[in-house]
C-alpha positions as CSV (number, residue, x, y, z in Angstrom):
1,X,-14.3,-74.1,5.6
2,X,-16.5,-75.1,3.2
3,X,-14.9,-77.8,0.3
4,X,-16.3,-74.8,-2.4
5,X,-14.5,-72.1,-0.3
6,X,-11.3,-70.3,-2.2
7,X,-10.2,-68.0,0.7
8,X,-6.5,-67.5,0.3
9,X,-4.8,-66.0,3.1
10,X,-0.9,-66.2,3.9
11,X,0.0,-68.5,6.2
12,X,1.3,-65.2,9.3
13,X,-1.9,-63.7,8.6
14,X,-4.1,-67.3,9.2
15,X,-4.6,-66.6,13.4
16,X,-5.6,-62.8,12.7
17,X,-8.2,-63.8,9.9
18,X,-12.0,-64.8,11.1
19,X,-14.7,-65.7,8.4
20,X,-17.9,-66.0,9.0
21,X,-19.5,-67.2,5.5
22,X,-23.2,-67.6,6.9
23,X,-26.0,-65.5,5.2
24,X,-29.1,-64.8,4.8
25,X,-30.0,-67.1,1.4
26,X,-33.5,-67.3,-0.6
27,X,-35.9,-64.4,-1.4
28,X,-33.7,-62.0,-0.8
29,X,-30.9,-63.1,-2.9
30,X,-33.6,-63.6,-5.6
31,X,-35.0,-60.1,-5.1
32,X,-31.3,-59.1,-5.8
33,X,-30.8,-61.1,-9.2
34,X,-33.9,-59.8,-10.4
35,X,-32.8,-55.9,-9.4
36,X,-29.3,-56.2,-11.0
37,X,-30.7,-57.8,-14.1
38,X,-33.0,-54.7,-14.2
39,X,-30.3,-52.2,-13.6
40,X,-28.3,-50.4,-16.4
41,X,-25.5,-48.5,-16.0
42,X,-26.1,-45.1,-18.7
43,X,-22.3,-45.3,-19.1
44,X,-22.8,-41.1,-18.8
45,X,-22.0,-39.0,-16.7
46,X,-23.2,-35.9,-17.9
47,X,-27.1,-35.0,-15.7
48,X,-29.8,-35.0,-17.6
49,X,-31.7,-32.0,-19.0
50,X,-33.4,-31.5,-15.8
51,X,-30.9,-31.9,-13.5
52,X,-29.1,-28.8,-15.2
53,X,-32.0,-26.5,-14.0
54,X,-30.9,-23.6,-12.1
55,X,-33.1,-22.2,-9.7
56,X,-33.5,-18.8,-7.9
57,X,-33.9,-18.0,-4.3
58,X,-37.6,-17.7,-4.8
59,X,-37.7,-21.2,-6.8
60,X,-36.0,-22.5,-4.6
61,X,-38.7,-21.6,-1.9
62,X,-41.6,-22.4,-4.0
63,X,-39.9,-25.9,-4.1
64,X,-39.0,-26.8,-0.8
65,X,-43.0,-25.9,0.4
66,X,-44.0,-28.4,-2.5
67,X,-41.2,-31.0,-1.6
68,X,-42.8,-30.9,2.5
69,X,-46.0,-31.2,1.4
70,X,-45.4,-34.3,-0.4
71,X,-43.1,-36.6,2.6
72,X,-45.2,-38.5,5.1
73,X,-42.2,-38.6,7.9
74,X,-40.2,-35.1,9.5
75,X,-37.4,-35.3,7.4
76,X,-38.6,-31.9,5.5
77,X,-36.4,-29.7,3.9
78,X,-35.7,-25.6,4.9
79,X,-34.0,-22.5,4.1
80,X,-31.0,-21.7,5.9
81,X,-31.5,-18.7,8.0
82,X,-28.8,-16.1,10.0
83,X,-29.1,-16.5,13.9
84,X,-32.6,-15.9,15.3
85,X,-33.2,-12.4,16.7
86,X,-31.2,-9.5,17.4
87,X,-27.2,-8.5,17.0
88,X,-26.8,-11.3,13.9
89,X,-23.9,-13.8,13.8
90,X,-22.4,-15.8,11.6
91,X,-24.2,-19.1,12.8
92,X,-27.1,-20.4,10.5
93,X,-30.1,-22.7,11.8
94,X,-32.7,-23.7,9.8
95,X,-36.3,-21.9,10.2
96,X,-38.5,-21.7,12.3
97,X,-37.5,-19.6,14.8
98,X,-38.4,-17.1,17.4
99,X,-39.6,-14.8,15.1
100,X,-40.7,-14.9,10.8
101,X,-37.3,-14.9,8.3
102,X,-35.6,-12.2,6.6
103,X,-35.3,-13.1,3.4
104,X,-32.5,-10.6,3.1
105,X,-30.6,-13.0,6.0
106,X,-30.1,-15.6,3.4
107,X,-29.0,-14.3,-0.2
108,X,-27.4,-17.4,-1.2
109,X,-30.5,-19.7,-1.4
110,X,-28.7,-22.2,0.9
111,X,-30.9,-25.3,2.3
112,X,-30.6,-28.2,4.4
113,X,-32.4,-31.2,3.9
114,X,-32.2,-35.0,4.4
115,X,-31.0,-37.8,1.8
116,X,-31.3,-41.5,2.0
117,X,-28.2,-43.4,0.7
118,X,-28.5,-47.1,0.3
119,X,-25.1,-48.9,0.2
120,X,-25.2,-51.7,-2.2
121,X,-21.1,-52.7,-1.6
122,X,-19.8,-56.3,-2.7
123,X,-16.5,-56.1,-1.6
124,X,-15.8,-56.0,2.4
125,X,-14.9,-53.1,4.2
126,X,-12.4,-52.1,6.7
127,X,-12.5,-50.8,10.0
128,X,-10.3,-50.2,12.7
129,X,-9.0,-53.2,15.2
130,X,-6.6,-52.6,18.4
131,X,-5.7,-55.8,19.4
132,X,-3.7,-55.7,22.9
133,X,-0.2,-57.9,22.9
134,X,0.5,-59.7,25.5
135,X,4.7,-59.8,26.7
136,X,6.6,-62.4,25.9
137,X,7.0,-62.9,29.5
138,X,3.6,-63.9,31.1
139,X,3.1,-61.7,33.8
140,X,5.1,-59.2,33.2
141,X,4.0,-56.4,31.8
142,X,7.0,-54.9,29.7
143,X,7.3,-52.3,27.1
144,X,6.7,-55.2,24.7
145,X,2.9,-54.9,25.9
146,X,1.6,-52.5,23.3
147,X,-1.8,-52.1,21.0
148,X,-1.2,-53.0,17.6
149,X,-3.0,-51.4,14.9
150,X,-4.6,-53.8,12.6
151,X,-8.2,-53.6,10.2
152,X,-10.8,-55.8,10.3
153,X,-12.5,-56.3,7.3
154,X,-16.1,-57.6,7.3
155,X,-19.9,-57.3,4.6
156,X,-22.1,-54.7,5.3
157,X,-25.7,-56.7,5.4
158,X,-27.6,-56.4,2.4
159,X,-29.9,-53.4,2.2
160,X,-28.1,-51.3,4.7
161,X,-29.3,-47.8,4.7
162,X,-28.7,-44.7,6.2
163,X,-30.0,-41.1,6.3
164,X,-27.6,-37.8,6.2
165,X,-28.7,-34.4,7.3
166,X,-26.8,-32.3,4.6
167,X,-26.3,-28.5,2.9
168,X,-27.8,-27.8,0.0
169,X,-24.2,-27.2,-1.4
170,X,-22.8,-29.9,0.3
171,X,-21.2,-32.3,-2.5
172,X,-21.0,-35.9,-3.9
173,X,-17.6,-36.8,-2.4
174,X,-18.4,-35.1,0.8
175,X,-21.6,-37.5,1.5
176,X,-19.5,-40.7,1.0
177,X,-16.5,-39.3,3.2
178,X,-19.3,-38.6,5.7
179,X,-21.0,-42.3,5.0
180,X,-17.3,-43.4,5.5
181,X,-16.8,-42.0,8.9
182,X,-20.6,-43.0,10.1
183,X,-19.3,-46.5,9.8
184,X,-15.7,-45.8,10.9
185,X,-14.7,-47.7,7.3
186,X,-11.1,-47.2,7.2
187,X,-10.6,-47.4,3.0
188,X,-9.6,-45.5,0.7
189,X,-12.9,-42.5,-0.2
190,X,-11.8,-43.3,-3.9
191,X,-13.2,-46.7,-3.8
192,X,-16.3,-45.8,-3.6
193,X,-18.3,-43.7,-5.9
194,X,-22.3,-42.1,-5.2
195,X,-24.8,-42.6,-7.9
196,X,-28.0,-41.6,-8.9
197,X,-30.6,-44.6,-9.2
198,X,-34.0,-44.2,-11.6
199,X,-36.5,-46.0,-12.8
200,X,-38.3,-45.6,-16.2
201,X,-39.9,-48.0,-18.2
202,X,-39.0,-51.0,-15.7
203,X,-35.7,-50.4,-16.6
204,X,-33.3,-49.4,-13.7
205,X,-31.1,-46.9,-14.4
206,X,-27.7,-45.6,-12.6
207,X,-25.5,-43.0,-13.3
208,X,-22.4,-41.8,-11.2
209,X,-22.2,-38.8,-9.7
210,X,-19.2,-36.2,-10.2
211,X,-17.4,-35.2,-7.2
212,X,-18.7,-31.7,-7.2
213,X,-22.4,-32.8,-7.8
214,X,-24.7,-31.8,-4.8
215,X,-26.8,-34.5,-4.0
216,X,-29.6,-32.3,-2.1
217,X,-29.9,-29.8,-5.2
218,X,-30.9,-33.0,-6.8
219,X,-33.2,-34.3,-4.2
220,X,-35.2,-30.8,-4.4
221,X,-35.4,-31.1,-8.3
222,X,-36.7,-34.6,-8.6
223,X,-39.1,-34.4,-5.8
224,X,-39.3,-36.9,-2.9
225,X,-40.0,-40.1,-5.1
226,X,-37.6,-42.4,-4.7
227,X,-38.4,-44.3,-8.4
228,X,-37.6,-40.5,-10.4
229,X,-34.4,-40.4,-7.7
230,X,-33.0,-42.2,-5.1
231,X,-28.9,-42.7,-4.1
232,X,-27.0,-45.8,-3.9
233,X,-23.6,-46.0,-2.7
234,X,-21.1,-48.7,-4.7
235,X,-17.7,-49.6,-5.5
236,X,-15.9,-47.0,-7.5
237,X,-15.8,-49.3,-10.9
238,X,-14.2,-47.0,-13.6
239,X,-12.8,-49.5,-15.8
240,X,-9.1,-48.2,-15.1
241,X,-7.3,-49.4,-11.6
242,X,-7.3,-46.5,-9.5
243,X,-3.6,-46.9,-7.8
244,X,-3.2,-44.2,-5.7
245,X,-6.6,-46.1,-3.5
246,X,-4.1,-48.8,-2.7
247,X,-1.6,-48.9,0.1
248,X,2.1,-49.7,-0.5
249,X,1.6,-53.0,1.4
250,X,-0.6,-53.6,-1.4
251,X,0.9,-52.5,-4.0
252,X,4.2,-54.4,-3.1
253,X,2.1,-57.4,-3.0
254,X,0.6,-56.7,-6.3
255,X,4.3,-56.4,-7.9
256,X,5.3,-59.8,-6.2
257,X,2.0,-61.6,-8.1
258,X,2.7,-60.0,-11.7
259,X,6.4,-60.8,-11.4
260,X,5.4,-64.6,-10.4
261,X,3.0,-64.6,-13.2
262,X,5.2,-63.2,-15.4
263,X,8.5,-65.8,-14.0
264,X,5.6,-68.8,-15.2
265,X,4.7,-67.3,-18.3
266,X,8.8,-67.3,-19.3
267,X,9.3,-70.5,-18.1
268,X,6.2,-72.1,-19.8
269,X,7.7,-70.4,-23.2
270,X,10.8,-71.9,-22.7
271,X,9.2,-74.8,-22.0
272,X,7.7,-74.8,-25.1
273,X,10.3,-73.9,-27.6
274,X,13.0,-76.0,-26.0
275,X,10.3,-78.6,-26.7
276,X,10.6,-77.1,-30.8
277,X,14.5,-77.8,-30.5
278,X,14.4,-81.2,-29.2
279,X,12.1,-82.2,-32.1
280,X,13.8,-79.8,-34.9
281,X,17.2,-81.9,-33.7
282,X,15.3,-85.5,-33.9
283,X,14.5,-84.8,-37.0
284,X,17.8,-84.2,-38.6
């Protein structure tokens, strides 16, 4: 380790724990400074004006041909239609199809489209380990011989990113459970929170999404640019510790440090004022 390292691990866990502290360092931890200094958490959490806009079926429409006519790649967006040709069915694909849509086959205004979350995490994630071990008796295979569940934690490189294929109505907390399971990330879903990134002004703006937000909807209404919208996945910082993300492990650990903290914060007061005594007592 290096002599600036302060990794603290217990001394059981020490054979389980790899760290590899190598990475990438120069323009790209630059280009990061730069970004953060930019950015500017609004703090709200209400949408703005425009993101309150309710569309109808046939807005909706009008602004999915706009929104294709503006990408350069195939990730378009399209209206959710009933199964192609006769006898209906309760499975929906989007169009085209073997014949022209019914409007009537889709009276919700229901679309599918593609967003583009970049994850922008400081703190490590956790993903599933099996670790096979071995019997006490070499050799031997014994009912000792078992997988143990155990988590390995590790960075996700800097400027990961990763397209969804989502529902128009699909929401906020449903694209991070499904980020989540694309990298078989093992924490808590409350750690994390989605937000909405913006630029204006050269000012960088984020503010977090609401559970029930949809993050498509959003896409549609801002348009394809990524500097009027773009989607950035972070740690969940609400200014209150969310307990119930924690496991009881954790938790029991976190009651063990405040009552040590709290056993050298009486001590150092006795300290003190037995100190007081001593000299109140000299000087009589």
């Amino acid at each position: 380790l290096s002599p600036d390292c302060s990794f603290t691990c217990h001394y059981r866990c020490r054979a389980l724990v790899r760290l590899d502290c190598s990475g990438p360092l120069g323009a790209g931890d630059e280009d990061d400074g730069t970004e953060q200094a930019l950015e500017k958490d609004t703090n709200v959490d209400e949408p703005s004006e425009w993101e309150k806009a309710e569309l109808d079926q046939v807005q909706v429409e009008q602004r999915i041909k706009e929104y294709n006519s503006q990408i350069n790649s195939n990730l378009f967006m399209s209206l959710v239609w009933g199964r192609c040709g006769a006898g209906g069915g309760h499975d929906t694909l989007p169009w085209p199809c073997s014949r022209p849509p019914d409007v009537s086959q889709n009276k919700d205004g229901s679309y599918t489209g593609f967003i583009k979350v970049q994850l922008k995490l400081v703190r490590p994630v956790s993903v599933p380990a099996t670790k096979r071990v071995p019997s006490l008796q070499a050799g031997r295979p014994g009912p000792r011989t078992q997988g143990v569940k155990r988590r390995t934690s590790f960075y996700l490189p800097k400027g990961t990113v990763k397209h969804l294929h989502i529902l128009s109505h699909t929401r906020a907390s449903e694209v991070i459970d499904a980020l989540l399971r694309k990298f078989t990330v093992i924490d808590n879903p409350r750690k994390f929170a989605l937000f909405e990134r913006s630029e204006k002004d050269e000012q960088v703006y984020l503010r977090k999404l609401a559970d029930e937000e949809q993050p498509l909807r959003l896409r549609l209404l801002a348009g394809p640019s990524e500097k009027v919208l773009s989607f950035v996945l972070k740690e969940n910082e609400t200014g209150e510790v969310n307990w119930d993300a924690f496991t009881l492990p954790e938790l029991h650990n976190f009651l063990r440090i405040l009552q040590r903290e709290e056993e050298e914060h009486v001590r150092q007061l006795r300290h003190r004022y037995a100190r007081c005594r001593q000299k109140m007592l000299e000087a009589l």
